[in-house]
N, C-alpha and C positions, 0 to 999 in steps of 0.2 A: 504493500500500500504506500510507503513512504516513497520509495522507487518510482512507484506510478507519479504520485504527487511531485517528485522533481524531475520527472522528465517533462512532464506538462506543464510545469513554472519555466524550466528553461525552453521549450519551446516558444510558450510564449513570449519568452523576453526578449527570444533570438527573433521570432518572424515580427514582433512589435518595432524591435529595432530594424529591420529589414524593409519593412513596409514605411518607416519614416523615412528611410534612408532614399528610396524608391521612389517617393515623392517630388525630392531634388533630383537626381541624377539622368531622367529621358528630358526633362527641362531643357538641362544644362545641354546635354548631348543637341538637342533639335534646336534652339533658341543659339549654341555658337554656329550650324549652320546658315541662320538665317541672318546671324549680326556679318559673319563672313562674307554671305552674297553681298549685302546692302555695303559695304567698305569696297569690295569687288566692283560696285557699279561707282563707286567716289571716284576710286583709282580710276576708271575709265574715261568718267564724266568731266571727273573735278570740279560738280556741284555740289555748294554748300547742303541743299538740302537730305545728300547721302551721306554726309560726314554726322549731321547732324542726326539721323536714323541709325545709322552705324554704332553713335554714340550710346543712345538712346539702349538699343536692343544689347550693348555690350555693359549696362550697369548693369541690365536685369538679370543676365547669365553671370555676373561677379559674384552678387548677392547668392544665387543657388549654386554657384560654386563653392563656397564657402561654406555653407547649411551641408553638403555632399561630404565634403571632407570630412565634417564634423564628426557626422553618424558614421561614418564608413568608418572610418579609425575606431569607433567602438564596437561596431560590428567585426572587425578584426580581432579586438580583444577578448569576445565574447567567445571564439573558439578556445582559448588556451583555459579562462574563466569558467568555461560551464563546458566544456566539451572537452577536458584534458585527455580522457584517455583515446577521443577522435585523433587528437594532435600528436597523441606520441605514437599511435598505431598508422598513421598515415602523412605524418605530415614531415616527412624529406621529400614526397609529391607534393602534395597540397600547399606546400610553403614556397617551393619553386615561383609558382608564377605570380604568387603575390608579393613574391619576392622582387619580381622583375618588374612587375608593376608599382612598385613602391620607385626604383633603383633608378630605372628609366625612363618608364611614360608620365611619372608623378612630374619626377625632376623636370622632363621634356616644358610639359603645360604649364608648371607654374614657372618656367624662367621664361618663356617667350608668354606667359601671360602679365608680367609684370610689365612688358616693353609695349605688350596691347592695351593694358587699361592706362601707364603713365607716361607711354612714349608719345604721343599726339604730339606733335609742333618738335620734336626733340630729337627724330630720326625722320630720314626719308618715307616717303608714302611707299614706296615700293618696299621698302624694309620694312616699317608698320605692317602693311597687308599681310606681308606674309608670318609675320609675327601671332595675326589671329586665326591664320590658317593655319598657324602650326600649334597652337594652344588646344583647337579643339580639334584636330589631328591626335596631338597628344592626348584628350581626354578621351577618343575613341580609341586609342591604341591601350590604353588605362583599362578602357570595357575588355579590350580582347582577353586580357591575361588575367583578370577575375570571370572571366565568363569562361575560359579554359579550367578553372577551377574547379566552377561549378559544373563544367560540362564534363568534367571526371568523377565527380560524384553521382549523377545519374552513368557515368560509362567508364567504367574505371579500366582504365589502358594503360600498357608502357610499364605495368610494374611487375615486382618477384617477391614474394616474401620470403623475409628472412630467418627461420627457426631460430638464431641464433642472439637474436636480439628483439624476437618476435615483432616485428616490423613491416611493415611494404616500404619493399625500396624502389624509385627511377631504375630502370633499365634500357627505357626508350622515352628519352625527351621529346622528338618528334611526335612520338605517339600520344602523348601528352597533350602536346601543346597545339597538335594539327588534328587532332582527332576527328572523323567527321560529326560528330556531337558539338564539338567545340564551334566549328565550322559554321552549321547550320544555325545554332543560337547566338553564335553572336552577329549572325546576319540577320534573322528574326530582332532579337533585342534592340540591337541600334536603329535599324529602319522602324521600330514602332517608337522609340525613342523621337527618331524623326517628325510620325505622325502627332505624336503630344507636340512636343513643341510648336509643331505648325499650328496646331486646334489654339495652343494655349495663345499665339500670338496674333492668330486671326481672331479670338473670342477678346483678347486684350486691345486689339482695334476697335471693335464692334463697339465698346465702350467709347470711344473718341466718337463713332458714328451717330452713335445716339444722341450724344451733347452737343455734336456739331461743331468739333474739336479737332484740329489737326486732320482735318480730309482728306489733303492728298499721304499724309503720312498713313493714314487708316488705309487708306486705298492700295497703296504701295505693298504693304506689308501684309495685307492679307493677300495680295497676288502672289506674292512671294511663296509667303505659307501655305497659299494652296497647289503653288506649282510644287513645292517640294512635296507637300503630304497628299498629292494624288498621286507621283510617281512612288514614294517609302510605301505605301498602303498597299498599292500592286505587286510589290515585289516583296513586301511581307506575307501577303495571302501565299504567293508561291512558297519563300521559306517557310509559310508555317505547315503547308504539306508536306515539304520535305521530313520537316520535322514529326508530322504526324508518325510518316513511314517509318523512321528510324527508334519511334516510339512501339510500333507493332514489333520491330525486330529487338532493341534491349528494355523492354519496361513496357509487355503485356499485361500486365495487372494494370499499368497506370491507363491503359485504353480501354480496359475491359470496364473499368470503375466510371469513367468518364463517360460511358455509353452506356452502362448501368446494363452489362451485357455480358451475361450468364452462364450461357450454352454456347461455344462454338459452333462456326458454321462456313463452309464455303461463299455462303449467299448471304450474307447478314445485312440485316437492313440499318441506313443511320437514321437515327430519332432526330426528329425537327424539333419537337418539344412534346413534355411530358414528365409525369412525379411517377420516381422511382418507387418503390414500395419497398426495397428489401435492402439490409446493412448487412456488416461483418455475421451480425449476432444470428441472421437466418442461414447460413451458410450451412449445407445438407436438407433443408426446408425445401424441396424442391417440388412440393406441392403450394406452397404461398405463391401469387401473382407475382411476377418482377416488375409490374407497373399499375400506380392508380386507375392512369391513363397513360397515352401515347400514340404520336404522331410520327410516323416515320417514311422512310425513301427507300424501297424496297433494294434491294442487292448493291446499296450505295457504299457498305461499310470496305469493301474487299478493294476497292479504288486507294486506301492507305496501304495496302501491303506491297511491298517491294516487287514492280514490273519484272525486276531484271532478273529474279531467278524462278519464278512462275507459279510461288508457292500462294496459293491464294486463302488458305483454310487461316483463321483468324479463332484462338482458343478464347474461350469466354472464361469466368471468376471460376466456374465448378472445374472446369478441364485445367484450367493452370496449378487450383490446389490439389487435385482427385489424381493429374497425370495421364499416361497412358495414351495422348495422343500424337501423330507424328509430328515431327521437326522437321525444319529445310531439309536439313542436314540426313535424311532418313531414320536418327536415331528416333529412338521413345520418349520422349520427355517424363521425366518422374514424378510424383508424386510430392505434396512438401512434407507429409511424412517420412519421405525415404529419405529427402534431404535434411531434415533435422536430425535424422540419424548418422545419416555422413558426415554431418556435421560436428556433431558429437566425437564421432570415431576421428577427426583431424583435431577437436580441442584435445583428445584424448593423446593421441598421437604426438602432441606438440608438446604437453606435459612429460610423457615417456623419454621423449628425443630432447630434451631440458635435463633430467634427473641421471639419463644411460651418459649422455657427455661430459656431465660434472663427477661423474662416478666411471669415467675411462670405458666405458665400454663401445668400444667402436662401432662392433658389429649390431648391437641392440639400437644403437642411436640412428644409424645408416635402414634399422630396417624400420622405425620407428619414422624417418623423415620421408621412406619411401610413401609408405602409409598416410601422410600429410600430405605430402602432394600431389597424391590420389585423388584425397577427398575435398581439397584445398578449396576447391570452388565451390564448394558448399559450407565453407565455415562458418559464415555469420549466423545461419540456418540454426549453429546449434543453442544461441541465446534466446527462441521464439519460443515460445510459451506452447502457442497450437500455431495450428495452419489459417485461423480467422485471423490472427496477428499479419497477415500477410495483405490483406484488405484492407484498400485507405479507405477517408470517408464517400460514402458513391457519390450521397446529392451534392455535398461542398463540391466537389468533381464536376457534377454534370451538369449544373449551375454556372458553374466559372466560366467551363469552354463555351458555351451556347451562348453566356454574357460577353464575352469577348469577341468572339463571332458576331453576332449580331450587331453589337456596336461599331464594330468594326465596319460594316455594312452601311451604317449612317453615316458617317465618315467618310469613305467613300464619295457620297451623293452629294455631302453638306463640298468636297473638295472641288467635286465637277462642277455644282451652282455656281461653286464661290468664282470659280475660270469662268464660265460663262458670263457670270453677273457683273465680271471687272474687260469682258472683254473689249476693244475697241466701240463698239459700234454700242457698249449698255452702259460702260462705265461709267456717262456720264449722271445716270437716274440710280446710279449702286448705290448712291448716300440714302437714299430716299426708300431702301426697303429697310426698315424697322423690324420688317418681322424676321427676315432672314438675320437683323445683328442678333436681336435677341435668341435664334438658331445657334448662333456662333458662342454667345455666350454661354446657353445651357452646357454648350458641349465641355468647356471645360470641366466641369466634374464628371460627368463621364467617362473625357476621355482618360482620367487619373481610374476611375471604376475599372475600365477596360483593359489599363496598364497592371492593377493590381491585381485581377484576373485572372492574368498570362501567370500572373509570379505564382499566385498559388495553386492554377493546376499542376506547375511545373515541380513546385516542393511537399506538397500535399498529397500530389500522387506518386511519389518514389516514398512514403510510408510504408511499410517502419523503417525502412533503412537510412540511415547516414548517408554509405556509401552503397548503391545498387548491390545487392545482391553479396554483398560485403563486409558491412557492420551493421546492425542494428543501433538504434537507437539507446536500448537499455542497455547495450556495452561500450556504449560510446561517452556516458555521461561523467561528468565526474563525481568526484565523494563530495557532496556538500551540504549544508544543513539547509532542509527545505523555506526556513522563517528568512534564510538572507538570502537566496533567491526570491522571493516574492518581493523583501526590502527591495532590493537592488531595480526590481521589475516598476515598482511606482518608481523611483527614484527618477530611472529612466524615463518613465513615462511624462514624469512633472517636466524634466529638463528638455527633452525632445516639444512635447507641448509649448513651452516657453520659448523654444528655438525659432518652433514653428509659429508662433503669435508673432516675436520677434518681426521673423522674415517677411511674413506677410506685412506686418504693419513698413517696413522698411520698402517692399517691392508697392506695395500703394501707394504709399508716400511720392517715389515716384511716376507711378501712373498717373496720381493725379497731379501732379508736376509737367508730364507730357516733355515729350522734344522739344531741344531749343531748336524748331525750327523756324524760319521768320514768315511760315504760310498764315495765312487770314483766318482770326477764331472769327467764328459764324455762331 
């Protein structure tokens, strides 16, 4: 019981701090693309009034730079804090590329972000410009190697573990660092990062529109932001198929749960929408409904599984825990019974090949480490309680993906209006539709809805594990007393709240400040 209770206090304190963290960071990302173009058309023009919008869109991304670094260095800390024994069981991987992102991309952004925010008048414009192209270059090269991180926790590649120090060691940094998981999310990540920023900066226009405030700055900049976030939108819909597929091939339970989809089948249909009926806890109930109701697209689900090698069968929550059906690969997929016992026999094995080495026995140790490396892929299997432990939650699941999707869908539409509405031949009546700023306005919360969405199907459905298929969560925690986890949890909470009041009152302040530019308030 105490165990339960500190895994689910640090959890929440890790994804509390995650989700704050998350709040700055697609900002920052979409918002230095869009200060970038608007500098990009000065250098060209050598019009005051790009210098002036440059300026403008480069407080706003200071400001959530700042709030980004904040949370993120504590979210760093929270691994060694509350996940000790994650950090010593994996983390000569794990620490690699936050290492390199500390070392490189950190350093990269904030030395040429100091010559972007206080080099104006002080260096050449050509050296300027590229000064904040290299800033938020650097902040997206920052994404790559925390998103390599995390993209080894859902697909852990590149390592060996070590009996001898019981460990997972680097054996292939490429594999690491270029993994196609890595790949795929952080081309998803940043391009939806994209799309916030654009919503947030065309919904932050929308606000001048209404007041009759800086119009051709309003105008400008939601053209911008919608040329950017109607291209990022398109070609995240793509990576996030990509992404779907690669979820059918390492983190089938995380599709089975999101689709609330039970039974395998060649022909599976994708649900449009509909209430789940059935959790971890009915799991062998296979007389209960798996749905209140439900709307689906008959034989749409089999279009996520991997073209290229022609396997089309897609296991649902009973076939992944129960086993017994085939793999690419032709073998038999097992059961998570079998694997909790293999698991077992490798914690067991590791104990054996620890006690035969310290006690000189070579040949016990050698046949003890064969035995572990047997069953090695099944180790984490053997901290699971049952086989329900294996099942994240369905509806938080299938909820998330539908609400991202969809929104994503408005989005979309509200980007092509937005082209349309600022084109040549309409831009001059674009001030005049009200209803459409007030569009652009709703979207900002939204599109934060839709951003925090992606994060938790993404972390929500690799439950229980830490690392896929690799640690559990209840072997990952560290010893700590439950009352200073929960402390530490408000703590967190007041100060991140206060960050956040902070910042917001600091980015309005600004807003309603607006661009020094010298266009006509109306």
């Amino acid at each position: 019981m105490l165990l339960s209770a500190l895994i689910d206090w640090s959890r929440w304190q890790f994804a509390m701090t995650a989700m704050y963290h998350w709040l700055f960071v697609p900002f920052t990302l979409g918002v230095g693309i869009i200060m970038a173009i608007a500098e990009s058309k000065y250098y060209r023009t050598g019009e005051d009034f790009w210098e002036k919008t440059a300026k403008f869109w480069q407080k706003i991304f200071a400001i959530n730079f700042a709030a980004g670094i904040a949370t993120g260095i504590i979210l760093e800390f929270e691994f060694g804090t509350n996940w000790s024994n994650y950090s010593y069981f994996v983390g000569d991987i794990f620490g690699a590329p936050l290492a390199i992102e500390g070392i490189l991309a950190f350093f990269m952004e904030a030395t040429f972000f100091a010559v972007m925010f206080f080099g104006w008048g002080k260096v050449s414009k050509k050296f300027h410009l590229w000064s904040t192209w290299l800033t938020i270059i650097g902040a997206t090269i920052s994404a790559w190697w925390i998103l390599v991180a995390n993209a080894w926790m859902q697909y852990p590649a590149g390592m060996e573990f070590n009996p001898d120090t019981a460990r997972n060691e680097m054996v292939d940094f490429l594999a690491v660092a270029f993994s196609p998981v890595a790949v795929v999310k952080w081309f998803h990540t940043v391009l939806s990062s994209w799309v916030l920023g654009s919503i947030m900066v065309m919904g932050f226009s929308a606000i001048y529109l209404l007041r009759k405030r800086h119009t051709r700055f309003a105008v400008e900049s939601i053209k911008i932001g919608a040329g950017l976030g109607l291209f990022a939108i398109l070609v995240a819909i793509f990576s996030g198929h990509l992404s779907a597929i690669q979820i059918t091939k390492h983190q089938p339970m995380k599709l089975a749960a999101m689709e609330n989809y039970w039974n395998g089948s060649d022909d599976a249909g994708l649900s449009v929408i509909g209430i789940p009926n059935k959790s971890a806890a009915d799991l062998g109930n296979d007389a209960k409904e798996d749905w209140v109701f439900n709307l689906e697209i008959p034989g749409l689900l089999k279009f996520l599984s991997d073209p290229s090698d022609g396997y089309t069968y897609l296991p649902g929550i009973n076939d992944i825990v129960r086993g017994g059906y085939t793999l690419p690969d032709g073998s038999i997929a097992p059961s998570a019974e079998e694997r909790m016992a293999n698991g077992k026999l490798a914690v067991q094995a590791l104990a054996d090949y620890r006690a035969a080495t310290k006690a000189g026995d070579t040949a016990k140790a050698e046949e003890a480490r064969t035995v572990l490396k047997d069953n090695f892929k099944d180790f984490g299997y053997a901290y699971l309680e049952s086989p329900a432990d294996l099942i994240p939650h369905i509806t938080l699941l299938y909820f998330s993906f539908r609400i991202m999707v969809y929104l994503s869908g408005l989005f979309l539409i509200v980007f092509a209006l937005a082209l349309f509405f600022t084109s040549k031949k309409r831009v001059s009546s674009f001030a005049s539709k009200r209803w459409f700023a007030w569009v652009m306005i709703l979207c900002i919360p939204l599109v934060y809805i839709c951003s925090q969405s992606g994060w938790i199907l993404a972390e929500v459905g690799r439950q229980p594990w830490a690392i896929q298929d690799v640690l559990p969560l209840n072997a990952a925690i560290s010893s700590l007393a439950v009352g200073s986890v929960k402390v530490t949890f408000f703590v967190f909470l007041i100060l991140f709240s206060i960050m956040l009041v902070a910042e917001g009152s600091i980015m309005w302040s600004a807003l309603k400040k607006g661009p020094d530019t010298k266009e006509e308030h109306k």
